[in-house]
N, C-alpha and C positions, 0 to 999 in steps of 0.2 A: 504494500500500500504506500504510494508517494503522497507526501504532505504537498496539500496545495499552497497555492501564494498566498491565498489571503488566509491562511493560519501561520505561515511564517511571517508575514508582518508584526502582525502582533505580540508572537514571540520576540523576533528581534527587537522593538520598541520594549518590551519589558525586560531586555537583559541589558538594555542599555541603558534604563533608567537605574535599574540595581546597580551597572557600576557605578553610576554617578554619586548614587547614597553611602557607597563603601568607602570611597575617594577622601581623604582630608580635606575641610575646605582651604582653598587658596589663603595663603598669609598676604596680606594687602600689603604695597608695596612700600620699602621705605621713605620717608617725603624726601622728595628733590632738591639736592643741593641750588638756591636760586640765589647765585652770584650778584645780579642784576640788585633783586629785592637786599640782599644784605649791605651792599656797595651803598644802597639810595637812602636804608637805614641809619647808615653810618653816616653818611653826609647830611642829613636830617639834622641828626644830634648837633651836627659842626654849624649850624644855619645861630648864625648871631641875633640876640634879645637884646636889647637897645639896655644902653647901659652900663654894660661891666665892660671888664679889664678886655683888650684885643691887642696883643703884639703882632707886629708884621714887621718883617726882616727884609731889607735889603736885597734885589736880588740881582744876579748875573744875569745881565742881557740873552750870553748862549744858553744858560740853563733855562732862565726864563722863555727862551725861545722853543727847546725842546718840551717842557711841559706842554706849552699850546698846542705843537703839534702830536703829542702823545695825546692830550683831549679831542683833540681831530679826529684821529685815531679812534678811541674810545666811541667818538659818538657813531662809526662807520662800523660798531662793533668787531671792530679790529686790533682786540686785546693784547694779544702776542705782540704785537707791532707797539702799542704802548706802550709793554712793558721793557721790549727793546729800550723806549727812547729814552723813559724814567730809569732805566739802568744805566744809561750813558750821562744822565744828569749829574745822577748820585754818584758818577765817578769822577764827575768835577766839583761835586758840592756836595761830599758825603755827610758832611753836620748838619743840614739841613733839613727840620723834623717836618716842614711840609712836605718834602719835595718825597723825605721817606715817608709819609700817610699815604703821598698819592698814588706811591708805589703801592701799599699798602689792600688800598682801596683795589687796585688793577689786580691787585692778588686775588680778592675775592671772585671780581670779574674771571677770572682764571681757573676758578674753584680749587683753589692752592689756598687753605685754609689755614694750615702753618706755617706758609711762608707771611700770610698775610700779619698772622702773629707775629711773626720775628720782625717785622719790617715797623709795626707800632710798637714793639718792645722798644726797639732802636730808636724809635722817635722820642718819647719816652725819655730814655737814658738822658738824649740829649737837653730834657731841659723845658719842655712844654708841660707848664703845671696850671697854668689856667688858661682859659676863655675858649673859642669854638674848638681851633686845634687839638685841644687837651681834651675835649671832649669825643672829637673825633678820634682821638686815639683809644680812649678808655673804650667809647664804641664798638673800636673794632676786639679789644680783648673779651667784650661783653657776649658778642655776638659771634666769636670762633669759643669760648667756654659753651656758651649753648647748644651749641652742634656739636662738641664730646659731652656735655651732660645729656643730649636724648639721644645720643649713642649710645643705643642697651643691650647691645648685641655682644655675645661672651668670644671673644675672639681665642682663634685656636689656641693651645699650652695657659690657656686663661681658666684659671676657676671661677664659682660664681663670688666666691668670695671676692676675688680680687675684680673683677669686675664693677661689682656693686662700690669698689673703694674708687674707683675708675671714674665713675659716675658720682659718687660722692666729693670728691675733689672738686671734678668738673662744674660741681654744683656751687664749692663753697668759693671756685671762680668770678661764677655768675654772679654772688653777692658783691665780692669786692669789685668787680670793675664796676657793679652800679653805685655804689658807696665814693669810687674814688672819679667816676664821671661826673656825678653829680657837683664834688669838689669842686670841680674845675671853672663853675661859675663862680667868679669873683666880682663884686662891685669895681666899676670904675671908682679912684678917687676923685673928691670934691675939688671942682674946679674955682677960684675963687678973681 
C-alpha cells in the first residue's frame, strides 16, 4: 500500500513543527557596537553651558590644518583616513589633549574601543581638568567602561567568578568617570 500525497503532507508539516519545539530558542543578538551614537554622545557632553571655565590652546597652522581635513574626512565617513591624518597631527603636537580627544572620538568611529580609551587616558594625563574638553574626555572613559560593564559574556579560561569581577570593575568604572565628568564643570571666575 503507497501512502498518498495528501497524507504525506501533513505528516511532513507535523515533523516539522516538532522540530521546531525541540530546537532552543535563538539567543537575541548582542547590541551593536554604534561608533556613530557613542562618538555624538561624547561630543554632546563636550557642547559648552554658558559660563564656566573654557581653555583653548594655541594652535599650529599645519596641525590645525590636518584636523579640518581629518573632519572632512569624518563627515565622508571616511574614518580610517581621519584617523591617518589625526595620527600625523599628534606626531607634531603630541601634548595636545584636543587634538588626542579627536583622535579619540575617531577611535570610536572605528569601533576601537581601547584605543579610544588610551587616547583620552592621554588627554587626560596631559592636563584637561575642566570645562567641555574635560568632559569630553571623562565621556569617552564613561562610555568604553559601559561596553565592558554589559559585557557579560564569560570568555574562554574565564570563570564565572572572574567574570562577574570583570563586570564589576567595569561597573565601578562607570561610576567614576560620571563623578569625575561631572567635575569638570567649573565656574568661570568673576569678571570685575
Amino acid at each position: 500500500m503507497r501512502p498518498t500525497l495528501s497524507l504525506l503532507i501533513p505528516l511532513a508539516a507535523a515533523l516539522a513543527l516538532a522540530a521546531c519545539a525541540s530546537a532552543p530558542a535563538p539567543t537575541p543578538p548582542a547590541a551593536a557596537f554604534d561608533g556613530v551614537a557613542l562618538a555624538a554622545t561624547v561630543r554632546a557632553a563636550g557642547q559648552a553651558t554658558g559660563g564656566e571655565l573654557e581653555v583653548q590652546p594655541l594652535r599650529d597652522p599645519k596641525v590645525e590644518d590636518l584636523r579640518q581635513q581629518a573632519a572632512q574626512l569624518e563627515g565622508k565617513r571616511m574614518y580610517r583616513g581621519a584617523a591617518d591624518l589625526l595620527d600625523r597631527a599628534i606626531a607634531l603636537q603630541a601634548q595636545d589633549p584636543a587634538l588626542l580627544q579627536d583622535r579619540a572620538e575617531v577611535a570610536l568611529l572605528l569601533r576601537d574601543a581601547p584605543g579610544a580609551e588610551g587616547f583620552a587616558r592621554q588627554a587626560i594625563a596631559l592636563g584637561s581638568a575642566a570645562g567641555p574638553l574635560c568632559r569630553r574626555h571623562w565621556e569617552t572613559l564613561l562610555q568604553t567602561a559601559l561596553l565592558r560593564a554589559n559585557d557579560r559574556v564569560i570568555r574562554r579560561g574565564e570563570s564565572e567568578a572572574q567574570a562577574t569581577a570583570r563586570v564589576g570593575e567595569a561597573a565601578a568604572q562607570v561610576r567614576q568617570a560620571r563623578a569625575q565628568r561631572e567635575a569638570c564643570t567649573v565656574a568661570a571666575p568673576q569678571r570685575y
